[in-house]
PyMOL Python script that loads the backbone (N, CA, C, O; Angstrom):
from pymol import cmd

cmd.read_pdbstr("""\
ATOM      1  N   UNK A   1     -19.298   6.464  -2.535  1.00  0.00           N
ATOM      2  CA  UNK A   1     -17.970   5.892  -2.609  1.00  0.00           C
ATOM      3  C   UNK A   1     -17.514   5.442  -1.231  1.00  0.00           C
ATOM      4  O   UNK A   1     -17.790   6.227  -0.324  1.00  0.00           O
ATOM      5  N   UNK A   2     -16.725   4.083  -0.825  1.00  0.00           N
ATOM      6  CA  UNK A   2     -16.037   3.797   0.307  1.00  0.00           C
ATOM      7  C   UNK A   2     -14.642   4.091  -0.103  1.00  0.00           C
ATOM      8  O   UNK A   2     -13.966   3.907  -1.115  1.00  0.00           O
ATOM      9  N   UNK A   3     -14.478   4.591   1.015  1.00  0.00           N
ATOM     10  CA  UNK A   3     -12.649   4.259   1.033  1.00  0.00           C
ATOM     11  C   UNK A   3     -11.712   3.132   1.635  1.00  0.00           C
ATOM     12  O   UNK A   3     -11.969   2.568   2.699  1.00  0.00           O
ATOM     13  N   UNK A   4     -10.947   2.944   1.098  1.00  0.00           N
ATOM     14  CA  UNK A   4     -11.085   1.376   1.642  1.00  0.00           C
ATOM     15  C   UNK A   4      -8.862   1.806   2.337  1.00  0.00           C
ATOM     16  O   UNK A   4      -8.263   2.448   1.474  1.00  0.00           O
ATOM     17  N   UNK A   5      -8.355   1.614   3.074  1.00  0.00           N
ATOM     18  CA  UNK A   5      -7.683   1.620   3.736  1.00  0.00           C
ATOM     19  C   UNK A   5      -6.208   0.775   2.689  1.00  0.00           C
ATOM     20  O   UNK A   5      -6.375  -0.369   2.266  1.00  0.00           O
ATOM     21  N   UNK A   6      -5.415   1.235   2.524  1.00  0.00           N
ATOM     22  CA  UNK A   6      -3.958   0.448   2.196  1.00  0.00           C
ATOM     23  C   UNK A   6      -2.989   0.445   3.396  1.00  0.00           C
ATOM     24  O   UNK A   6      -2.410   1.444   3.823  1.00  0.00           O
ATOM     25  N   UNK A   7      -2.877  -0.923   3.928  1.00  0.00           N
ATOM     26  CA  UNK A   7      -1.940  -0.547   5.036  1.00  0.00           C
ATOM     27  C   UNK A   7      -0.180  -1.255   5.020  1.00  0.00           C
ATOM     28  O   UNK A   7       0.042  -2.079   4.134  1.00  0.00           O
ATOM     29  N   UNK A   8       0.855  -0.939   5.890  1.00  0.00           N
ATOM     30  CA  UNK A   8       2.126  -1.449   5.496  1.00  0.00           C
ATOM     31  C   UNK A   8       1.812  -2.936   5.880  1.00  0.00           C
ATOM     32  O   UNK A   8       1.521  -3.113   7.063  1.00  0.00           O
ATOM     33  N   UNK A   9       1.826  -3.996   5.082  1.00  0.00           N
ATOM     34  CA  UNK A   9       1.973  -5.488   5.314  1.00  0.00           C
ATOM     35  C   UNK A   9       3.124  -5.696   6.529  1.00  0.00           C
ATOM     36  O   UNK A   9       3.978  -4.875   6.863  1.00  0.00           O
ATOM     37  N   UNK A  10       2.874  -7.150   7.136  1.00  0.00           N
ATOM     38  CA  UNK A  10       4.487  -7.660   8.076  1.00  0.00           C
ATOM     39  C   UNK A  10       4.714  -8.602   7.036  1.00  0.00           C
ATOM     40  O   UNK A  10       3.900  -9.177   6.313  1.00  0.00           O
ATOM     41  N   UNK A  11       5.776  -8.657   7.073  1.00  0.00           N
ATOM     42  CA  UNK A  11       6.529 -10.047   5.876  1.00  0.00           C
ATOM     43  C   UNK A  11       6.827 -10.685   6.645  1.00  0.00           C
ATOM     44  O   UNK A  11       6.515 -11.855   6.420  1.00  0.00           O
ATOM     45  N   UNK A  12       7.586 -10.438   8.015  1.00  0.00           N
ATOM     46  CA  UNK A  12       7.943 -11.014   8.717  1.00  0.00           C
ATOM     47  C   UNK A  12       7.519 -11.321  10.432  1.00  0.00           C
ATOM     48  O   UNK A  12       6.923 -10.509  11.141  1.00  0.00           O
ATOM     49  N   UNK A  13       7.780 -12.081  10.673  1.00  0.00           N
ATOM     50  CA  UNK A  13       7.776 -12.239  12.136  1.00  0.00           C
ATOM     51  C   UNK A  13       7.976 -11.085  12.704  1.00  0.00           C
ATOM     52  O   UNK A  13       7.093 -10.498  13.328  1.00  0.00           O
ATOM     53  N   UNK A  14       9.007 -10.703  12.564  1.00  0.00           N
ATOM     54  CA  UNK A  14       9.818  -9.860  13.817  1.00  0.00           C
ATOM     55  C   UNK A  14       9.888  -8.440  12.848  1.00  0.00           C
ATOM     56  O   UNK A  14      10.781  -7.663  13.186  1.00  0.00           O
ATOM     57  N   UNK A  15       9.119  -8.057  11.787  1.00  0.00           N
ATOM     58  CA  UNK A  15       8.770  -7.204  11.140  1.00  0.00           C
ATOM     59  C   UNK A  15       8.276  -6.444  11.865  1.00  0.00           C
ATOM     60  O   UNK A  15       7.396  -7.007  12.516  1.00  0.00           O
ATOM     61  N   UNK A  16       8.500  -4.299  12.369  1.00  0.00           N
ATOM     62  CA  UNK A  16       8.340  -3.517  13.197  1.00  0.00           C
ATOM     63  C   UNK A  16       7.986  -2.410  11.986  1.00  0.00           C
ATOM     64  O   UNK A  16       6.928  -1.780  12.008  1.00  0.00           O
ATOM     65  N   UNK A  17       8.798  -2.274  11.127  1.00  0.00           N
ATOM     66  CA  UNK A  17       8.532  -1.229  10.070  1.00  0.00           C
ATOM     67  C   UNK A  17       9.124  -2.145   8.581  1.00  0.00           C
ATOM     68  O   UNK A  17       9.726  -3.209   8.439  1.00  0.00           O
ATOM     69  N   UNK A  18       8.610  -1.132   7.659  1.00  0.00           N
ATOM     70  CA  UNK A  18       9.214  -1.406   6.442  1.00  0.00           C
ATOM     71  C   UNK A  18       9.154   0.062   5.888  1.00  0.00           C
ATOM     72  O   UNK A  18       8.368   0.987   6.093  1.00  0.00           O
ATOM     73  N   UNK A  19      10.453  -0.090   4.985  1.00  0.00           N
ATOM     74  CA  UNK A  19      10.699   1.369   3.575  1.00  0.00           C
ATOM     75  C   UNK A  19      10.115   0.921   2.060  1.00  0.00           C
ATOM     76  O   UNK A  19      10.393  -0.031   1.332  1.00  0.00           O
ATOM     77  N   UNK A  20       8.927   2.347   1.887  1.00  0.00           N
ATOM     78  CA  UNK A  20       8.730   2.101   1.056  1.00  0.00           C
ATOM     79  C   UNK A  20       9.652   2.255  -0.406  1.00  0.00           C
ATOM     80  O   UNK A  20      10.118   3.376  -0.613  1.00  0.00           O
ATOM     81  N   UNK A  21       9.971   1.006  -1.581  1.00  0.00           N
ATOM     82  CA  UNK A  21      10.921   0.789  -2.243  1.00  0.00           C
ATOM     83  C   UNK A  21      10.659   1.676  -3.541  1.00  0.00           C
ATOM     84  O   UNK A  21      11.460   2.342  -4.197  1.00  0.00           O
ATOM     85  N   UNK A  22       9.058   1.444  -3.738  1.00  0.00           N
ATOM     86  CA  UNK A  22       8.542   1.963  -5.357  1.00  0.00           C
ATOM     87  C   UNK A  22       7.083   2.185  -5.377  1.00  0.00           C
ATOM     88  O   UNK A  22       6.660   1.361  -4.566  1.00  0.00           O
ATOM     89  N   UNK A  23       6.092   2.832  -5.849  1.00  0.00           N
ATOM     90  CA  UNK A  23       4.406   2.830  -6.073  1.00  0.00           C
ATOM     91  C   UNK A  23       4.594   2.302  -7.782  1.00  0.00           C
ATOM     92  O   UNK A  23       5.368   2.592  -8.694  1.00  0.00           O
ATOM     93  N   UNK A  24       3.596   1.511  -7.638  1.00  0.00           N
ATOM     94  CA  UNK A  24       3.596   1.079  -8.618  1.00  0.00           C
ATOM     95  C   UNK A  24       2.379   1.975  -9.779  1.00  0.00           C
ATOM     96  O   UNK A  24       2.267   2.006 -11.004  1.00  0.00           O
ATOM     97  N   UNK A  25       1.814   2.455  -8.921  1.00  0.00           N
ATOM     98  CA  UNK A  25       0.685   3.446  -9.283  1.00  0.00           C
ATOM     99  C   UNK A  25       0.792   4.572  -8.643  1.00  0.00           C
ATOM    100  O   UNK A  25       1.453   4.741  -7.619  1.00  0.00           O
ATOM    101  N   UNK A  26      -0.163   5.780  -9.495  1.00  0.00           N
ATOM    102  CA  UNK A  26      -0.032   7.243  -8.920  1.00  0.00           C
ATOM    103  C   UNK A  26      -1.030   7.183  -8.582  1.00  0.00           C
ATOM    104  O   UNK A  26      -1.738   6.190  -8.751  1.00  0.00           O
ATOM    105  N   UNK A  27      -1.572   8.781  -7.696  1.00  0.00           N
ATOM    106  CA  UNK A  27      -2.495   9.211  -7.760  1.00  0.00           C
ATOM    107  C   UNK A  27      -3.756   9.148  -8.731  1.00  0.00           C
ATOM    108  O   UNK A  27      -3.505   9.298  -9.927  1.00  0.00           O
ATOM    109  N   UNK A  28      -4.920   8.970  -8.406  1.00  0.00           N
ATOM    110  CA  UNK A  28      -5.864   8.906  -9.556  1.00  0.00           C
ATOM    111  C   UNK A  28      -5.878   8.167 -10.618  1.00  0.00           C
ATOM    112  O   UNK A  28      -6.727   8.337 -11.494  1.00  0.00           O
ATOM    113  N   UNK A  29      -4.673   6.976 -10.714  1.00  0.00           N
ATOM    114  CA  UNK A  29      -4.665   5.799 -11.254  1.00  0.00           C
ATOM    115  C   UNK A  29      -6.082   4.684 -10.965  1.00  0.00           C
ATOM    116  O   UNK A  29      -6.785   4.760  -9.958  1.00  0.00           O
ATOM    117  N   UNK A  30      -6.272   3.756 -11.999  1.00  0.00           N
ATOM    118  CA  UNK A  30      -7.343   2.793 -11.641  1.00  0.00           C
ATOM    119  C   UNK A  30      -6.478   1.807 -11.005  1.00  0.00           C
ATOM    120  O   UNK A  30      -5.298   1.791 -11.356  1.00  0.00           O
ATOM    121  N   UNK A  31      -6.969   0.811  -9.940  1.00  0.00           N
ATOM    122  CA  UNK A  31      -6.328  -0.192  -9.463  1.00  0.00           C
ATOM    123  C   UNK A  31      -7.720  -1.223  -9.608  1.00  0.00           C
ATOM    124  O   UNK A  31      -8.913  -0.970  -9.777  1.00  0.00           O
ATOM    125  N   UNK A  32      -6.913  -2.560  -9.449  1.00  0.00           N
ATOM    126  CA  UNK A  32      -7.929  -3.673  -9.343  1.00  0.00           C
ATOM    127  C   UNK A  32      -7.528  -4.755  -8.062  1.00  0.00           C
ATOM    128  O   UNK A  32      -6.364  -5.128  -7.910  1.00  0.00           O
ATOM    129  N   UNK A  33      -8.179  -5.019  -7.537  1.00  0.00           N
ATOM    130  CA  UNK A  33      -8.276  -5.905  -6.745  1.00  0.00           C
ATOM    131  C   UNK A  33      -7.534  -7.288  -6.641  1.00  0.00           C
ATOM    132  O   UNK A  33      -7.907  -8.354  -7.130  1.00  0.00           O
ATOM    133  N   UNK A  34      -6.164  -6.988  -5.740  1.00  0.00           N
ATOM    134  CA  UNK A  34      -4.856  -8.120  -5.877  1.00  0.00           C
ATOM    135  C   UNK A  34      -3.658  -7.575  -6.429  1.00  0.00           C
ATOM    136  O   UNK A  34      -2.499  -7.950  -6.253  1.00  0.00           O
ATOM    137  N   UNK A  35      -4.152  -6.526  -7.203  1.00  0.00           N
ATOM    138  CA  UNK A  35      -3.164  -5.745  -8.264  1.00  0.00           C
ATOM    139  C   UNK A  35      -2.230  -5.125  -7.367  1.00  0.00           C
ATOM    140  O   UNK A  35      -2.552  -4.548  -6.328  1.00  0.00           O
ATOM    141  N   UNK A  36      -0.667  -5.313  -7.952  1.00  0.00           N
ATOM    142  CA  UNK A  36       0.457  -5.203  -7.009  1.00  0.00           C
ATOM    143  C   UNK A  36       0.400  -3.313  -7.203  1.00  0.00           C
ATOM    144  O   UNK A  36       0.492  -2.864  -8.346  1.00  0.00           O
ATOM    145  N   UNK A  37       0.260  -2.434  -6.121  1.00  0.00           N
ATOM    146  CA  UNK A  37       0.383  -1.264  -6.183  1.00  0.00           C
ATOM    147  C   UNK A  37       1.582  -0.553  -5.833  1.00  0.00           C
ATOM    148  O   UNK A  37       1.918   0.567  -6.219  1.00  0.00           O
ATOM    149  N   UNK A  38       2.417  -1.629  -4.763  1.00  0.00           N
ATOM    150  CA  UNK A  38       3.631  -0.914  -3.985  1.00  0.00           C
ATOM    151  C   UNK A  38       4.716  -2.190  -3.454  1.00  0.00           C
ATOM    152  O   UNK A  38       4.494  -3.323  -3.026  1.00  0.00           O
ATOM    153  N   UNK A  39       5.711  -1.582  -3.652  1.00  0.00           N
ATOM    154  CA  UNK A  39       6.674  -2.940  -2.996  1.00  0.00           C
ATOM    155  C   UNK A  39       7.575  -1.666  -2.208  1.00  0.00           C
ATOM    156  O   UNK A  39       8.003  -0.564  -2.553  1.00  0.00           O
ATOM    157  N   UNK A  40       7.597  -2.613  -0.772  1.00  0.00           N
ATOM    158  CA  UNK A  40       8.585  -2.587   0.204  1.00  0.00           C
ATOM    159  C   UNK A  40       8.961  -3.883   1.022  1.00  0.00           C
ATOM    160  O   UNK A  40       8.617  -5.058   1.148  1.00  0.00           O
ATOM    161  N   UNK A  41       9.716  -3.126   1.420  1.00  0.00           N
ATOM    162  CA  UNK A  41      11.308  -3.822   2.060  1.00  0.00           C
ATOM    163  C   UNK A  41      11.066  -3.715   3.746  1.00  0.00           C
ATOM    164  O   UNK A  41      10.420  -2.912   4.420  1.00  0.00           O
ATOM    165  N   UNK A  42      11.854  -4.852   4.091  1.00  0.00           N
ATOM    166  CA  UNK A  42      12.169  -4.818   5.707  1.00  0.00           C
ATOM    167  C   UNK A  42      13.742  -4.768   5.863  1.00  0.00           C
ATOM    168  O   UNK A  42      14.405  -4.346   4.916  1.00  0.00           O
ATOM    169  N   UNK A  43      14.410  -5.219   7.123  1.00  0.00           N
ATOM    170  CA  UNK A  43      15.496  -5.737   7.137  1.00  0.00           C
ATOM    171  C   UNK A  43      16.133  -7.062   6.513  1.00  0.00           C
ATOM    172  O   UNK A  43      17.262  -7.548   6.462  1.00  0.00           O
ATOM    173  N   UNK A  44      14.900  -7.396   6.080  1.00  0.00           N
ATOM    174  CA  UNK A  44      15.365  -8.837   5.788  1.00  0.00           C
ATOM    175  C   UNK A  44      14.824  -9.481   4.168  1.00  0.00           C
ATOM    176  O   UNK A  44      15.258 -10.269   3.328  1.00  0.00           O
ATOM    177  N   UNK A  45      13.838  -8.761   4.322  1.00  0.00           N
ATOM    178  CA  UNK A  45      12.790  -9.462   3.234  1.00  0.00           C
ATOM    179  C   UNK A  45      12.268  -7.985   2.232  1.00  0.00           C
ATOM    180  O   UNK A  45      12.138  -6.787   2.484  1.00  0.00           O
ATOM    181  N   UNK A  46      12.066  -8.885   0.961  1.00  0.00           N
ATOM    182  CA  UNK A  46      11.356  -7.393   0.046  1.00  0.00           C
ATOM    183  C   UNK A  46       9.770  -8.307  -0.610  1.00  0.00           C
ATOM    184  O   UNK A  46       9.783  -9.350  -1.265  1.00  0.00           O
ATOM    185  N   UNK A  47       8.828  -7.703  -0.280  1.00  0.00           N
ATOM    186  CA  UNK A  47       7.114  -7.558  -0.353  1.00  0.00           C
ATOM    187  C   UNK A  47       6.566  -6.876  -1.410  1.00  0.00           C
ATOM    188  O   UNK A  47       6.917  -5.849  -1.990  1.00  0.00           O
ATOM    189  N   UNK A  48       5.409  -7.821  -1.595  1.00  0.00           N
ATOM    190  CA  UNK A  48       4.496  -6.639  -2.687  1.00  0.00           C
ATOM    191  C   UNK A  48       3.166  -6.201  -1.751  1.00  0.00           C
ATOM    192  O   UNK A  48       2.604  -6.905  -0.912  1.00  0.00           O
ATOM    193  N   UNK A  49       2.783  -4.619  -2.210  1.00  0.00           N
ATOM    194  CA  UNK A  49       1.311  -4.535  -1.456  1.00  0.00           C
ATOM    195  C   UNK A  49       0.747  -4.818  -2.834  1.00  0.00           C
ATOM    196  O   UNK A  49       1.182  -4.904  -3.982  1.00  0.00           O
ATOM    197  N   UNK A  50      -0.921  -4.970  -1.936  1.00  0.00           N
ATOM    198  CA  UNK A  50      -1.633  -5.740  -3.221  1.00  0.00           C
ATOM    199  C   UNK A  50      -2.475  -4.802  -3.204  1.00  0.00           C
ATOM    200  O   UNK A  50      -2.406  -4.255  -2.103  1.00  0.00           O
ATOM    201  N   UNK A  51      -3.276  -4.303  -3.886  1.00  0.00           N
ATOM    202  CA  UNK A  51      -5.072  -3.404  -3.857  1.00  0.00           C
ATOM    203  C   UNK A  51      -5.613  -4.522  -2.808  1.00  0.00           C
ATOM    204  O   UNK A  51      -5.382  -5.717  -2.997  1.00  0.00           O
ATOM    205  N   UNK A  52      -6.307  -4.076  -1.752  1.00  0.00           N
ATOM    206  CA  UNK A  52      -7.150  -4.699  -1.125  1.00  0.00           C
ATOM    207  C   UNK A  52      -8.796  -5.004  -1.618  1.00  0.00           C
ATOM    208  O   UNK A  52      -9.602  -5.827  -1.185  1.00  0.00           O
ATOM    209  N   UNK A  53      -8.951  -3.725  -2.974  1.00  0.00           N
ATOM    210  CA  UNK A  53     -10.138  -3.498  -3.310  1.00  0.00           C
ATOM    211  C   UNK A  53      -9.741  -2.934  -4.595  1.00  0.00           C
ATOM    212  O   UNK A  53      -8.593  -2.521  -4.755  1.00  0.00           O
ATOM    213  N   UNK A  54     -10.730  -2.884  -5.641  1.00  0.00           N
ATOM    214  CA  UNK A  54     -11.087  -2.192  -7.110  1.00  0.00           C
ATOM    215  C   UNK A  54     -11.502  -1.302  -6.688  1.00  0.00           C
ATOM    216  O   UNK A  54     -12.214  -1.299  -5.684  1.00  0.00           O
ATOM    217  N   UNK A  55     -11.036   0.125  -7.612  1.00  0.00           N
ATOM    218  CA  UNK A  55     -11.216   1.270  -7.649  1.00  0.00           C
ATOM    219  C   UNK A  55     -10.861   2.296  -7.946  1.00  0.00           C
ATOM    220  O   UNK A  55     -11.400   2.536  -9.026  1.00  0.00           O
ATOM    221  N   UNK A  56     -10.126   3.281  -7.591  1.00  0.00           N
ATOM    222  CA  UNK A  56      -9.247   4.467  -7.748  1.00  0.00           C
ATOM    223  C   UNK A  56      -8.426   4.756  -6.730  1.00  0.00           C
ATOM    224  O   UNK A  56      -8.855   4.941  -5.591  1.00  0.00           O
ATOM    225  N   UNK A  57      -6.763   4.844  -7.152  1.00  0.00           N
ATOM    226  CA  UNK A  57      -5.430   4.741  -5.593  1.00  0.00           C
ATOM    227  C   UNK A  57      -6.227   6.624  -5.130  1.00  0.00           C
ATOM    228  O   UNK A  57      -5.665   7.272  -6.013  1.00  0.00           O
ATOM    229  N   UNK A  58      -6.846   7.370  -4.569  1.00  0.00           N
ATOM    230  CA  UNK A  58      -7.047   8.397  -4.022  1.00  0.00           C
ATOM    231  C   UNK A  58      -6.202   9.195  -3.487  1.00  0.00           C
ATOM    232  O   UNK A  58      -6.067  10.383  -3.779  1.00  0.00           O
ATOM    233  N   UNK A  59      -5.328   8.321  -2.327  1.00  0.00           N
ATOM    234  CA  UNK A  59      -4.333   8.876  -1.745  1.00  0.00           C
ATOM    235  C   UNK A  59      -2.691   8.118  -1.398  1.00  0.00           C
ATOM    236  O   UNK A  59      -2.291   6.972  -1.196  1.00  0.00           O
ATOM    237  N   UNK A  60      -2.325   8.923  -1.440  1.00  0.00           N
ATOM    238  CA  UNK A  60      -0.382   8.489  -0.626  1.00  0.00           C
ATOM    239  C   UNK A  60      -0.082   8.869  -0.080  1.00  0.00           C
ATOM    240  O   UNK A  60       0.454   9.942  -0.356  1.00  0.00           O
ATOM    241  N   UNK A  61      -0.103   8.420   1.208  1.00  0.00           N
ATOM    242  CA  UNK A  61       0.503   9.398   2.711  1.00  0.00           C
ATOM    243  C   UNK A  61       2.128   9.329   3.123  1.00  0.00           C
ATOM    244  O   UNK A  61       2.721   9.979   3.984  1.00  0.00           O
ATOM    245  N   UNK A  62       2.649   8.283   2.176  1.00  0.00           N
ATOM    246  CA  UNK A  62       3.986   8.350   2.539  1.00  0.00           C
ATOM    247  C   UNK A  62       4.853   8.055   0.960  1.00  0.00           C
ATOM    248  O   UNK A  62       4.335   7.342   0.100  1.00  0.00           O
ATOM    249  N   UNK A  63       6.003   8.613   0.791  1.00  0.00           N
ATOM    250  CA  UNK A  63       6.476   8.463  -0.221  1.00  0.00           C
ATOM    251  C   UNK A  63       7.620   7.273  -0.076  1.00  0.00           C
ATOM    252  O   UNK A  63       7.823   6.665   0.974  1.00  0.00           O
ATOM    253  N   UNK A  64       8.463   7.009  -1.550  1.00  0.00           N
ATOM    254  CA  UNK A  64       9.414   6.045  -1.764  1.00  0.00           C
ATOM    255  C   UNK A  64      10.344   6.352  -0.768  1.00  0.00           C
ATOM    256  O   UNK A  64      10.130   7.482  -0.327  1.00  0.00           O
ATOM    257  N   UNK A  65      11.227   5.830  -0.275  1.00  0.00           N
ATOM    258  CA  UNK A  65      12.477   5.748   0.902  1.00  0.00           C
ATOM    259  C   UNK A  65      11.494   5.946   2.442  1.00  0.00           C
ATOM    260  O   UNK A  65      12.258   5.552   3.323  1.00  0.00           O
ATOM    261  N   UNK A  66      10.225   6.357   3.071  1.00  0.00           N
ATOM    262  CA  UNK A  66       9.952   6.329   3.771  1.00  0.00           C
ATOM    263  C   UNK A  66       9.600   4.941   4.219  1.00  0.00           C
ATOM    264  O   UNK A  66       9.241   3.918   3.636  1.00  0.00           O
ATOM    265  N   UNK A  67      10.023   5.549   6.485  1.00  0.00           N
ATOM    266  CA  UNK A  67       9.840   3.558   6.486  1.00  0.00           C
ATOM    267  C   UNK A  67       8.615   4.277   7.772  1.00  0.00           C
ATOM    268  O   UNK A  67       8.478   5.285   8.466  1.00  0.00           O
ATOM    269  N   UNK A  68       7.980   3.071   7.502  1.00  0.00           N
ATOM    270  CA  UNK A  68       6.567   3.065   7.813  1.00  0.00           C
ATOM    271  C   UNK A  68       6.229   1.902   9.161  1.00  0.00           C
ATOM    272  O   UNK A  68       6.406   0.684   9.174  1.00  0.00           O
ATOM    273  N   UNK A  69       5.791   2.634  10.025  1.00  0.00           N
ATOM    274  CA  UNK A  69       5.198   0.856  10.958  1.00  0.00           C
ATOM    275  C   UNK A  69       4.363  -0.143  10.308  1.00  0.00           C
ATOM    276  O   UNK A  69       3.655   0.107   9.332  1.00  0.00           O
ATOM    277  N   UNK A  70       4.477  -1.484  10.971  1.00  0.00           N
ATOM    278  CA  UNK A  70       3.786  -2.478  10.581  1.00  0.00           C
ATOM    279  C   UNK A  70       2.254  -1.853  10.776  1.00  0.00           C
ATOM    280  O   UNK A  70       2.133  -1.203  11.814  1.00  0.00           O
ATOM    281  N   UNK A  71       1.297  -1.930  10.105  1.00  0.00           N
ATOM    282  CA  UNK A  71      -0.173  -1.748  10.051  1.00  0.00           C
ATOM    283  C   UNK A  71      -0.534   0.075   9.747  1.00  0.00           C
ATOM    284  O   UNK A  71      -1.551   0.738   9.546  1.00  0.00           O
ATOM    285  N   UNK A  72       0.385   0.247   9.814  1.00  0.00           N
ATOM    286  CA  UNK A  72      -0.188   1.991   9.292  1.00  0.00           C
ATOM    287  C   UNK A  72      -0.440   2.157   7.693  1.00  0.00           C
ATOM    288  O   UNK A  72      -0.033   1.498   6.736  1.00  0.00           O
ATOM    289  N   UNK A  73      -1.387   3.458   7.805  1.00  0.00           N
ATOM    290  CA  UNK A  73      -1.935   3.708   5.936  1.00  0.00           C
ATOM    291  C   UNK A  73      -0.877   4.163   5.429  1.00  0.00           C
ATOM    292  O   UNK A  73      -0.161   5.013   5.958  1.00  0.00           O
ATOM    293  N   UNK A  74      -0.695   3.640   4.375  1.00  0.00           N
ATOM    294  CA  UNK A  74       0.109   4.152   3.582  1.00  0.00           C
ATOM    295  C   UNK A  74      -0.624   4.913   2.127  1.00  0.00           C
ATOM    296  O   UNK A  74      -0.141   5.789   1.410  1.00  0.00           O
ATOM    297  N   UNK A  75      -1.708   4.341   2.042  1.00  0.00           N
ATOM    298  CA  UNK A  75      -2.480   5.004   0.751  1.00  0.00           C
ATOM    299  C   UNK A  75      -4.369   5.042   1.117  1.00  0.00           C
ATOM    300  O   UNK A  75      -5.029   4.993   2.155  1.00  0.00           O
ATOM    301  N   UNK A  76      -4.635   5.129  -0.042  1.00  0.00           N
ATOM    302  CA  UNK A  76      -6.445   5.132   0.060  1.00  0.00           C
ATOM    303  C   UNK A  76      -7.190   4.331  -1.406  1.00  0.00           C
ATOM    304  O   UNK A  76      -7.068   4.825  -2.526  1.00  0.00           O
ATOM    305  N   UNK A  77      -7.616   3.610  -1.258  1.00  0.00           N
ATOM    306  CA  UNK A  77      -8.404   3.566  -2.484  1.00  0.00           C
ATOM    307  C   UNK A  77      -9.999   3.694  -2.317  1.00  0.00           C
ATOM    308  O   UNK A  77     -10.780   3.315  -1.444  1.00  0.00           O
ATOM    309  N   UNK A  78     -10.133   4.324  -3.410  1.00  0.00           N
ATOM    310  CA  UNK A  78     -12.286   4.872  -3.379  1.00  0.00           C
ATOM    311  C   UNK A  78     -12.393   4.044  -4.533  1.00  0.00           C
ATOM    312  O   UNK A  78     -11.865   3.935  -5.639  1.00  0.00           O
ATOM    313  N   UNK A  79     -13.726   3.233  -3.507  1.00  0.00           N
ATOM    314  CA  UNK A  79     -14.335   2.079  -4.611  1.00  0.00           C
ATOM    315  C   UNK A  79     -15.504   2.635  -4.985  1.00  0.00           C
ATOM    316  O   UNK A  79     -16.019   3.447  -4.217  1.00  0.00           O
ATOM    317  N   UNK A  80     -16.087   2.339  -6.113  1.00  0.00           N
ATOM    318  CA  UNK A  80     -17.714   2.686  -6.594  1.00  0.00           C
ATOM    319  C   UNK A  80     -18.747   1.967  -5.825  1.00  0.00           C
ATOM    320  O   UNK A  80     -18.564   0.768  -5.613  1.00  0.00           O
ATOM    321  N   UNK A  81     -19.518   2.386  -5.503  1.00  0.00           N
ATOM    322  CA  UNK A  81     -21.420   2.102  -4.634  1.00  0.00           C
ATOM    323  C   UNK A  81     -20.854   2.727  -3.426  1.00  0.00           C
ATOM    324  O   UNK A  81     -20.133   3.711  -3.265  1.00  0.00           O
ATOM    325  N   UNK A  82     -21.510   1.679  -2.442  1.00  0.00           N
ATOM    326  CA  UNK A  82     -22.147   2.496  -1.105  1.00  0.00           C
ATOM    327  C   UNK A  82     -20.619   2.059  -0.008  1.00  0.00           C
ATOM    328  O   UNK A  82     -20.567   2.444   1.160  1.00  0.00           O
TER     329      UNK A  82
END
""", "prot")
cmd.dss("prot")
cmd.show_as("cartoon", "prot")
cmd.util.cbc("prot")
cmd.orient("prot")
């Protein structure tokens, strides 16, 4: 299995952090690849995260109302093979 990284998107330019709004998936849910998993918010603008990869959401390191820096994990997904 790889794990493949979910990180906070910038929506914006001048985007520093965002709060996460909702998961659209739990733990040990299947996800697919593009599939909207999480929406957050900036000061200005509201975002969808996408699955970066097919597989299984593994982990959530931060919950709903938490605000997060631009590029940090916010989750995990484990894909099948190598």
């Amino acid at each position: 299995m790889s794990k493949i990284n979910v990180i906070m998107p910038k929506l914006g330019m001048t985007m520093k952090k965002g709060t996460i709004v909702e998961w659209k998936k739990k733990v040990g849910e299947k996800v697919e690849k593009d599939e909207v998993i999480a929406i957050v918010e900036s000061e200005k603008l509201t975002g969808e995260v996408k699955a970066p990869a097919s597989g299984v959401l593994a982990e959530i390191f931060h919950d709903v109302g938490d605000e997060v820096p631009v590029g940090e994990v916010i989750g995990i997904i484990e894909t099948e093979g190598s």
